[in-house]
C-alpha positions as CSV (number, residue, x, y, z in Angstrom):
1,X,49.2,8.5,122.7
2,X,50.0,9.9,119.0
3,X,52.8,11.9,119.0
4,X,53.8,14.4,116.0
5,X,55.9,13.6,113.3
6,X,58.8,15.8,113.4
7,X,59.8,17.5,110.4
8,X,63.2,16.1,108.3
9,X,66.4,17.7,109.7
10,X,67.4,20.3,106.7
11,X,70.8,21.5,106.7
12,X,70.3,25.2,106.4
13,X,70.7,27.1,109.5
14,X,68.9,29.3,111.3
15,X,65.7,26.8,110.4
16,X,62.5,27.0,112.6
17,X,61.6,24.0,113.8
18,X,57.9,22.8,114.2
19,X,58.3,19.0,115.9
20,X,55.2,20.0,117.7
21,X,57.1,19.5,120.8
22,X,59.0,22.9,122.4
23,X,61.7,21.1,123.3
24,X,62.0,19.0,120.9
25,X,62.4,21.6,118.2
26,X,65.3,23.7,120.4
27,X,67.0,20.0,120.6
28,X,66.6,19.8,116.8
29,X,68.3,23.5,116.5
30,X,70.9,22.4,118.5
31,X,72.3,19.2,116.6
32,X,72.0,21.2,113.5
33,X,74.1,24.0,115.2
34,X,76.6,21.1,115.9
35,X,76.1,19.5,112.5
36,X,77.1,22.7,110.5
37,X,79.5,24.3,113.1
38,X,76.9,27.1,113.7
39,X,74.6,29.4,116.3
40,X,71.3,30.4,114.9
41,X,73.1,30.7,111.5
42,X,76.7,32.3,112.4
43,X,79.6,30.7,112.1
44,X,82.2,33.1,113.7
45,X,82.9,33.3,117.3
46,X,82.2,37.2,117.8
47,X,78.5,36.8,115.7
48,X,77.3,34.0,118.3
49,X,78.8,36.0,121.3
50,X,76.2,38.6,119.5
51,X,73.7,36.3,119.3
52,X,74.2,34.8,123.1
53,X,74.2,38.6,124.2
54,X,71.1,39.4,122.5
55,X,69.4,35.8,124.1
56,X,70.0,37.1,127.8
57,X,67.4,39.8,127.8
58,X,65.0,37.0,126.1
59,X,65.7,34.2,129.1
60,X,66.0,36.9,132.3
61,X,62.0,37.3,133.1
62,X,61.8,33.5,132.0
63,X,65.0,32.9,134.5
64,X,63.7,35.5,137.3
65,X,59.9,34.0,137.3
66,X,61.5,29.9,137.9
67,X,63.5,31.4,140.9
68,X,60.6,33.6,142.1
69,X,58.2,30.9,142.2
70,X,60.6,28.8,144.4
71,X,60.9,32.1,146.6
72,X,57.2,32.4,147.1
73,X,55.7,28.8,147.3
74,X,59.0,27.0,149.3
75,X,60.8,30.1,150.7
76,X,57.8,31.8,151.8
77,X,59.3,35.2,150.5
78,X,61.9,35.3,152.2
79,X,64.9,34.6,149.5
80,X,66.0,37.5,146.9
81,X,66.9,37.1,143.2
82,X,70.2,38.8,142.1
83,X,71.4,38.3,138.3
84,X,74.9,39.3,136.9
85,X,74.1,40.5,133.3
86,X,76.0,39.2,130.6
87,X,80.2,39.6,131.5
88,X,83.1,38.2,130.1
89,X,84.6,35.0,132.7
90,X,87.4,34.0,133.7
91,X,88.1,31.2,131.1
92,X,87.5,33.6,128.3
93,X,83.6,33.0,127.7
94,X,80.6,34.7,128.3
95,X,77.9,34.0,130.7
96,X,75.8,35.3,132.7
97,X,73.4,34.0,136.4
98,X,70.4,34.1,138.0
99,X,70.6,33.1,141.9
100,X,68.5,32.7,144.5
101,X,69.6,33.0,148.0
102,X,67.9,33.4,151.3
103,X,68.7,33.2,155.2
104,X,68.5,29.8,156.0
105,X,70.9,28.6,153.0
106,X,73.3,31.5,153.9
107,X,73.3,30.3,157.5
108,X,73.7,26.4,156.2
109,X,77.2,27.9,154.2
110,X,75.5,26.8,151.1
111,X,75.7,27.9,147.7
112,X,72.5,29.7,146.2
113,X,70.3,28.4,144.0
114,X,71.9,28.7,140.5
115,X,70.8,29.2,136.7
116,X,73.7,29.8,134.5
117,X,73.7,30.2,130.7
118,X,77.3,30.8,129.4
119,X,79.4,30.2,126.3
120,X,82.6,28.8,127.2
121,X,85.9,29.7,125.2
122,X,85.8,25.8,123.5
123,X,81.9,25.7,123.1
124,X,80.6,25.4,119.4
125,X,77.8,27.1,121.3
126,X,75.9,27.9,124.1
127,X,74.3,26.2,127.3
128,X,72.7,26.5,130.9
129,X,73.1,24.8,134.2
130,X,72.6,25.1,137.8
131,X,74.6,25.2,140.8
132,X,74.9,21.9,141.0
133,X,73.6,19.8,137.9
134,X,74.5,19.4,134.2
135,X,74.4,21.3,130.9
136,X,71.6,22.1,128.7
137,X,71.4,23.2,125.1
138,X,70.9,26.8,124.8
139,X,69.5,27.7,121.2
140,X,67.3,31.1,122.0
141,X,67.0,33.3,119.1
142,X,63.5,35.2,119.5
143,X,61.2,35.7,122.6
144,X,59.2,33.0,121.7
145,X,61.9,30.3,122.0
146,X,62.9,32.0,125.5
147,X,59.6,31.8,126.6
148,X,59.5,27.8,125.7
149,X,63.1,27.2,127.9
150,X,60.8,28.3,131.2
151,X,60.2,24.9,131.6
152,X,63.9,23.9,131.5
153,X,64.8,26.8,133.7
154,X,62.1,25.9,136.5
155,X,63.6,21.8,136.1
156,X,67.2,23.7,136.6
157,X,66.3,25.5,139.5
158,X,63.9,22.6,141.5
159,X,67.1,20.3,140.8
160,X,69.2,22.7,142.3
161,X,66.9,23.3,145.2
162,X,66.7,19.6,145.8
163,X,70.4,19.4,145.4
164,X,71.1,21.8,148.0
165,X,68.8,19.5,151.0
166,X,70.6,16.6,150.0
167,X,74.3,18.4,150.2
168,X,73.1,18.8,153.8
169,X,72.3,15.0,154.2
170,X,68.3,15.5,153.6
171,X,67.9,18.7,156.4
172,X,64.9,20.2,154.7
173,X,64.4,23.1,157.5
174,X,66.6,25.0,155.0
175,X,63.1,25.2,153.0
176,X,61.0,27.6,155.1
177,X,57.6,26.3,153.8
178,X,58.2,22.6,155.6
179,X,58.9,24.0,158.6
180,X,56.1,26.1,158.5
181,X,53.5,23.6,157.8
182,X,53.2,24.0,153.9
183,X,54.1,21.2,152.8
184,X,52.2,19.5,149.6
C-alpha cells in the first residue's frame, strides 16, 4: 500500500492540512498548535475559549450519532443521550459531555458512557476523552474537521463501553443486545 505524502509542516497557523489522511492532518494541526503556542491561530487564552465554544456545536451531532449508534445496535434502545453544553468547571476550564446511560449500567452503579471535550486551565489547547480512557487532540475549526473526529468519537465511546464490562470483571448482560441474542 502507497500512502500519501504529507505536505511540509509550515509554521503559520491556522494552516489547512491536506496529508490525505483525516486524522493525520488534525494531528498535524495540533503539533503546530503546540509548536507556535497557538489554537487555530489565537494565541490568547480568551480567543481559543472562543474558538473551543464555537467547536461544540460542530462535534455535538458527530458526538450524539457515536453514542446513538451504541444505544440502538448494543443497547437495543433502551439507553438515552444527555449532553451538558459548553460550562465553565471546576478547575477553571471549559468543557463540555456527551453521556450515554441506560438501565442496566444504572443498576450495575456504573458510570455512563462518557465523551468529554474540555480545555483545562493549564492546556495550550484543547482535547477529548471518555469515561474511562485517555486524551485526544481536539483541533475542530469548521464542520468539516468535526465531521472527520466521528471516527475518534465512535473509538472514544466503544472503549468506554468495553471499559465499563471489564470494570464489572467481563459481565456483559450489562449490554442488552448479548443477552438478547444479538450478538455479531
Amino acid at each position: 500500500m502507497k500512502f500519501p505524502t504529507p505536505e511540509r509542516f509550515p509554521r503559520s497557523t491556522g494552516t489547512t492540512y491536506s496529508s490525505g489522511l483525516e486524522y493525520t492532518a488534525a494531528l498535524l494541526r495540533h503539533f503546530a498548535d503546540l509548536r507556535d503556542g497557538t489554537h487555530g491561530g489565537a494565541s490568547s487564552r480568551r480567543d481559543k475559549e472562543r474558538l473551543f465554544a464555537a467547536a461544540v456545536p460542530l462535534l455535538d451531532p458527530h458526538g450524539r450519532r457515536a453514542l446513538e449508534e451504541i444505544n440502538t445496535y448494543l443497547l437495543l434502545g433502551t439507553g438515552e443521550v444527555t449532553a451538558t453544553g459548553v460550562h465553565r468547571s471546576a478547575d477553571g476550564g471549559i468543557d463540555t459531555a456527551w453521556a450515554l446511560s441506560w438501565p442496566e449500567q444504572r443498576a450495575a452503579g456504573l458510570e455512563p458512557i462518557v465523551i468529554r471535550a474540555y480545555f483545562g486551565p493549564g492546556s495550550a489547547h484543547p482535547h477529548l476523552q471518555g469515561g474511562t480512557v485517555g486524551d485526544w487532540p481536539l483541533n475542530v475549526l469548521d464542520e468539516e474537521q468535526a465531521t472527520t473526529e466521528l471516527s475518534t468519537l465512535r473509538a472514544i465511546a466503544a472503549a468506554d463501553i468495553h471499559n465499563l464490562v471489564f470494570q464489572l470483571g467481563g459481565d456483559v448482560r450489562i449490554i442488552p443486545a448479548t443477552v438478547n441474542g444479538l450478538n455479531a
